[in-house]
ChimeraX commands (.cxc) that place a marker at each C-alpha (Angstrom):
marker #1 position 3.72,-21.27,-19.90 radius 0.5
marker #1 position 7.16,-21.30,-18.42 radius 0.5
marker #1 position 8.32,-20.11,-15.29 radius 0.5
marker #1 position 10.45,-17.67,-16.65 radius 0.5
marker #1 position 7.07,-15.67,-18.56 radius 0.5
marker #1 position 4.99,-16.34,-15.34 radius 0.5
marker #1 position 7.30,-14.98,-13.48 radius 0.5
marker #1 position 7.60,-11.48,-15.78 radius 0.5
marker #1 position 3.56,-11.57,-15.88 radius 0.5
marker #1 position 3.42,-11.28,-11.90 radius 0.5
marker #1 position 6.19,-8.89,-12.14 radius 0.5
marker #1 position 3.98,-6.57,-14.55 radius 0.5
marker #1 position 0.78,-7.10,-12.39 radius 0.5
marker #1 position 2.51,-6.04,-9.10 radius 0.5
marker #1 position 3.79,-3.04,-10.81 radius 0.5
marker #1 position 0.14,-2.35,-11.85 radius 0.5
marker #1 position -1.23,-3.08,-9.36 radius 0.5
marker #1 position 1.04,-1.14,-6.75 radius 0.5
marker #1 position 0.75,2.11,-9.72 radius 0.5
marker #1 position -3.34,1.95,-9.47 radius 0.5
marker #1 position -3.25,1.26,-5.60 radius 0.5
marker #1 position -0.77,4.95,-5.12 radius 0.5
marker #1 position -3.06,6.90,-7.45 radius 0.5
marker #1 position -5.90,5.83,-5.71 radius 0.5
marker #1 position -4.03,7.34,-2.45 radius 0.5
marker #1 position -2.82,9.89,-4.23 radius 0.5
marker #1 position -6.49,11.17,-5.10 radius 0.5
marker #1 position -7.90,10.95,-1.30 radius 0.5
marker #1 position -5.17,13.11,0.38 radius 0.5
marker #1 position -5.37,16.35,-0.04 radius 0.5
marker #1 position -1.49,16.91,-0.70 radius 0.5
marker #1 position 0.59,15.71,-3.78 radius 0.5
marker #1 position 2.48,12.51,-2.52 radius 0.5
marker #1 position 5.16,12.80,-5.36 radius 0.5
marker #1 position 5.36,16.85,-4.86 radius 0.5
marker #1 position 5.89,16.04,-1.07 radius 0.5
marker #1 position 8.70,13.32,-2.17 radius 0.5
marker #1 position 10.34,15.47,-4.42 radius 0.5
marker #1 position 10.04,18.37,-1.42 radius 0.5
marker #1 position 12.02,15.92,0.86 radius 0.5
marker #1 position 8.86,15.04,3.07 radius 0.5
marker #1 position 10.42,12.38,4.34 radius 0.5
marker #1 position 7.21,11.28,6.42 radius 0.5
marker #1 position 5.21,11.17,2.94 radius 0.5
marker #1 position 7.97,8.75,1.68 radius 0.5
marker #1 position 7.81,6.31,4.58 radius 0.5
marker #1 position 3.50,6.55,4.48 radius 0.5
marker #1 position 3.95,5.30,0.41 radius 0.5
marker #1 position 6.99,2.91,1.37 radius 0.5
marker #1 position 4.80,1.12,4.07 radius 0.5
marker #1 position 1.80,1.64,1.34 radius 0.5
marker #1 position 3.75,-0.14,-1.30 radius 0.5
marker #1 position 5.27,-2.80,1.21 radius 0.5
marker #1 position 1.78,-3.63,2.49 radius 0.5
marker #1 position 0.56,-3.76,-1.49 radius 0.5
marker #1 position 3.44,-6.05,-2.20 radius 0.5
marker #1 position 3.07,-8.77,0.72 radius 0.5
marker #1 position -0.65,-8.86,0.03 radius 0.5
marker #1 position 0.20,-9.73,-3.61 radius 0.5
marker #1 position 3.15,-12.31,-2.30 radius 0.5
marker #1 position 0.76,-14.37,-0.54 radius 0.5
marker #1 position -1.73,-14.19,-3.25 radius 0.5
marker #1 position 0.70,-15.28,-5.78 radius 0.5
marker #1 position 1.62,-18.21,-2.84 radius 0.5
marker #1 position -1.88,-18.99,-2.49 radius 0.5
marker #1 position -3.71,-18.43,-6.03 radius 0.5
marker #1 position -4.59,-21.00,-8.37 radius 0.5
marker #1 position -4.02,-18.77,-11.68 radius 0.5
marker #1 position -3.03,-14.73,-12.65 radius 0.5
marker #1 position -6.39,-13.66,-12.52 radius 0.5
marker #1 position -7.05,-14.72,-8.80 radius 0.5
marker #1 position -3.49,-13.00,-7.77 radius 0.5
marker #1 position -5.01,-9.74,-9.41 radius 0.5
marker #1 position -8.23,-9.70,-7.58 radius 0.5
marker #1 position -6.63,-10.45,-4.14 radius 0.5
marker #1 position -4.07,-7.89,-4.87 radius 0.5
marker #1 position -6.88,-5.13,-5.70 radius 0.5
marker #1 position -8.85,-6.53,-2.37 radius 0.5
marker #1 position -6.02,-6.25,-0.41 radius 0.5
marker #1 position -5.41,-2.15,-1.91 radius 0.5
marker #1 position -9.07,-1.56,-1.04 radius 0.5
marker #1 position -8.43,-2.67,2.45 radius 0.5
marker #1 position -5.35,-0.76,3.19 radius 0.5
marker #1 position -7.58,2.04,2.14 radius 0.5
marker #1 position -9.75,1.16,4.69 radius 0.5
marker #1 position -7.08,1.03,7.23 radius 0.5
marker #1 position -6.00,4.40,6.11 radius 0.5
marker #1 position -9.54,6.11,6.84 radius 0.5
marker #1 position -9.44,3.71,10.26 radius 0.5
marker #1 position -6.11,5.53,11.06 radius 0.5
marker #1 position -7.03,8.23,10.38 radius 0.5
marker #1 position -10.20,8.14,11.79 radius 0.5
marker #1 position -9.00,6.97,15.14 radius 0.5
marker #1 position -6.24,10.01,15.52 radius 0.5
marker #1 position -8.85,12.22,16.78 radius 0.5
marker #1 position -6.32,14.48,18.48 radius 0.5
marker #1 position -4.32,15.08,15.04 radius 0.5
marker #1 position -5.09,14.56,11.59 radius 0.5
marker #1 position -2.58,12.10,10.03 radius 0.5
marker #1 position -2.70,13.44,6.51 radius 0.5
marker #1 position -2.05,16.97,8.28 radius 0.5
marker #1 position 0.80,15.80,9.82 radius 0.5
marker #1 position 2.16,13.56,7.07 radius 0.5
marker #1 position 2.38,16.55,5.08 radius 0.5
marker #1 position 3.59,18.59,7.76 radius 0.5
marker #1 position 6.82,16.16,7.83 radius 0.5
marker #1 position 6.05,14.92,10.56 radius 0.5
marker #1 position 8.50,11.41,11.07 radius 0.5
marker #1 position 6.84,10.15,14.32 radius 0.5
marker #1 position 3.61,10.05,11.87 radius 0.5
marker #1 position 4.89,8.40,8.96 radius 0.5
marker #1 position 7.03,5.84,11.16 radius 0.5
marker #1 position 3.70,4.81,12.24 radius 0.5
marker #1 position 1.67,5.06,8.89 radius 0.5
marker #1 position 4.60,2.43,7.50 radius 0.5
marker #1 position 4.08,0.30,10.45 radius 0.5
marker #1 position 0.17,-0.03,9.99 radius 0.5
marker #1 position 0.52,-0.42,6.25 radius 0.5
marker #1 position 3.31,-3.37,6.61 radius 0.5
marker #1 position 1.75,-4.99,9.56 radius 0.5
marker #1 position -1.82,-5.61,8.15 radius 0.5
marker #1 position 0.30,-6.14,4.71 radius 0.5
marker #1 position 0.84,-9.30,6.62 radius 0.5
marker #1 position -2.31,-9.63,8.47 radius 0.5
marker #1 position -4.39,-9.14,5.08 radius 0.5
marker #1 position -1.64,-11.69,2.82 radius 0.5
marker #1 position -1.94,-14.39,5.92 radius 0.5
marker #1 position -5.37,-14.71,5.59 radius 0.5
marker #1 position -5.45,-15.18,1.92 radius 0.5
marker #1 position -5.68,-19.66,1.58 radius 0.5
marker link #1:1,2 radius 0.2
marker link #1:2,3 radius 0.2
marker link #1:3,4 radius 0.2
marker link #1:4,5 radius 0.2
marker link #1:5,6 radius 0.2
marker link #1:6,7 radius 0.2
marker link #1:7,8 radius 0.2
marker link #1:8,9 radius 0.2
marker link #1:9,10 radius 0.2
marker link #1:10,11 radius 0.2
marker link #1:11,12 radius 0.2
marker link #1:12,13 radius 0.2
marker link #1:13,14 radius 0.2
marker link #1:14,15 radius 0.2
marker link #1:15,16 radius 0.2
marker link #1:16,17 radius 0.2
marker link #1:17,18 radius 0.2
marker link #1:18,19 radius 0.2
marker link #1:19,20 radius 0.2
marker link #1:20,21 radius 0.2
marker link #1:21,22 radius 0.2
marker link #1:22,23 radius 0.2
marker link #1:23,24 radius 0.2
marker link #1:24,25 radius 0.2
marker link #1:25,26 radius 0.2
marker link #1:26,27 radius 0.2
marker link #1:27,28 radius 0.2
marker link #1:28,29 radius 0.2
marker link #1:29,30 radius 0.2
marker link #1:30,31 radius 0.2
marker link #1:31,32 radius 0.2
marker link #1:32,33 radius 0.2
marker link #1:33,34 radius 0.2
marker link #1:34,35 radius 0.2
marker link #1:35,36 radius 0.2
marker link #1:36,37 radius 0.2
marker link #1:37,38 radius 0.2
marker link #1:38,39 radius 0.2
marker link #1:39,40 radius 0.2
marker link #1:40,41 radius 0.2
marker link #1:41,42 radius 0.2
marker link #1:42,43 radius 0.2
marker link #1:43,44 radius 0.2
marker link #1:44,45 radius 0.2
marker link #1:45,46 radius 0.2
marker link #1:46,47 radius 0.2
marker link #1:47,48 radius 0.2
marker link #1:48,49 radius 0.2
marker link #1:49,50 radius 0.2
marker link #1:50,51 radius 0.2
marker link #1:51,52 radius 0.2
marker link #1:52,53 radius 0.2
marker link #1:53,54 radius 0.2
marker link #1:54,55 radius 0.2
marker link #1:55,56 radius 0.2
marker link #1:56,57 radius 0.2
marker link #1:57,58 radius 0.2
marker link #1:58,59 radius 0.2
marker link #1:59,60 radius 0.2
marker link #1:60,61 radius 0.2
marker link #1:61,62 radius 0.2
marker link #1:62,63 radius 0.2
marker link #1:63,64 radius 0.2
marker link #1:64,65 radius 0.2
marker link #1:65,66 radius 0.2
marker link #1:66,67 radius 0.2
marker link #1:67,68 radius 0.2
marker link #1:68,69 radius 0.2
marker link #1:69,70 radius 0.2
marker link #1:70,71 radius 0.2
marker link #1:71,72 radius 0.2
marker link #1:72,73 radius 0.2
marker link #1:73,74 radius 0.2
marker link #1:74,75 radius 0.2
marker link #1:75,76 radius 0.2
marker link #1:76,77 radius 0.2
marker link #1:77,78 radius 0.2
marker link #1:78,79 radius 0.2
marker link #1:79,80 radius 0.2
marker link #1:80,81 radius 0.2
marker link #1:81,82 radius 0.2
marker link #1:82,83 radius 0.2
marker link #1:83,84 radius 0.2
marker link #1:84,85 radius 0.2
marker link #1:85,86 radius 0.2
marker link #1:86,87 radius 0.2
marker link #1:87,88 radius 0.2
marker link #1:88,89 radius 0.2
marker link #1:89,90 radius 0.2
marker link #1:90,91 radius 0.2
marker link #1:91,92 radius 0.2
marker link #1:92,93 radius 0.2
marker link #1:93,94 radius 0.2
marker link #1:94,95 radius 0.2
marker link #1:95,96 radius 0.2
marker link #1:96,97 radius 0.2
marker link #1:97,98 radius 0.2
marker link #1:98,99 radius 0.2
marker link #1:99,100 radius 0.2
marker link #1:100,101 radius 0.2
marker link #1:101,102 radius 0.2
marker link #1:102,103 radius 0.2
marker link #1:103,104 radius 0.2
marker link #1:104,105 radius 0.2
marker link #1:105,106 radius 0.2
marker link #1:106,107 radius 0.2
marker link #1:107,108 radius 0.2
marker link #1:108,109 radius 0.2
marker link #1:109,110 radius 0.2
marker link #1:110,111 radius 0.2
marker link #1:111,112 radius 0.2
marker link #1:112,113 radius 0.2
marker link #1:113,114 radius 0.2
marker link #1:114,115 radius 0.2
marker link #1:115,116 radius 0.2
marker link #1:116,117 radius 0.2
marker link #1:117,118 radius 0.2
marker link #1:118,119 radius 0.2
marker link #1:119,120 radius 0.2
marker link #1:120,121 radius 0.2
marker link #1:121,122 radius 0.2
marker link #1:122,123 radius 0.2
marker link #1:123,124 radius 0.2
marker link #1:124,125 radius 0.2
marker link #1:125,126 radius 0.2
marker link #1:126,127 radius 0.2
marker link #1:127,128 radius 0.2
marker link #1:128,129 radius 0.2
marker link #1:129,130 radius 0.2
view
């Protein structure tokens, strides 16, 4: 294959892989992400930005790193299980506010920092992919 038709193939996976990684979000919060978007929540929008940043770094180094497709698709569905992980870890150490209550609340302070985590271990998670 050439580079131009590997180069649409990790295009499609990305995009499939980012659309399975936001459903997946979008079934464990309690709120509608794109209903919150549409709304204006701009603290939804920068949680799914940093959510499909993070997604897309993990699957840069994977493509970097990987030997064929198939090894770029499971790193890039290991790397959406572990910014799951980070999101119940978030969440789970905000014990004096719940950071899907205040996402949906609007709350920019929140989502500033929801982008932040999902970007930074975006990078932490991609970096450690050899």
């Amino acid at each position: 294959m050439g580079p131009f038709l590997y180069t649409f193939l990790y295009f499609v996976i990305a995009i499939l892989v980012v659309i399975v990684g936001l459903v997946i979000f979008e079934l464990v919060t309690k709120y509608k992400d794109w209903e919150e978007i549409q709304q204006g929540n701009t603290a939804v929008a920068l949680a799914i930005s940093g959510k499909i940043i993070g997604i897309c770094i993990i699957l840069a180094f994977a493509i970097y790193h990987s030997i064929n497709i198939a090894e770029t698709v499971i790193w890039g569905a290991f790397g959406v299980l572990l910014q799951l992980i980070a999101y119940f870890v978030f969440e789970g150490l905000t014990r004096k506010f719940s950071v899907e209550e205040k996402l949906k609340e609007g709350n920019l302070a929140v989502g500033i920092v929801s982008l932040a985590v999902s970007i930074g271990l975006g990078f932490t998670i991609g970096a450690s992919i050899t």
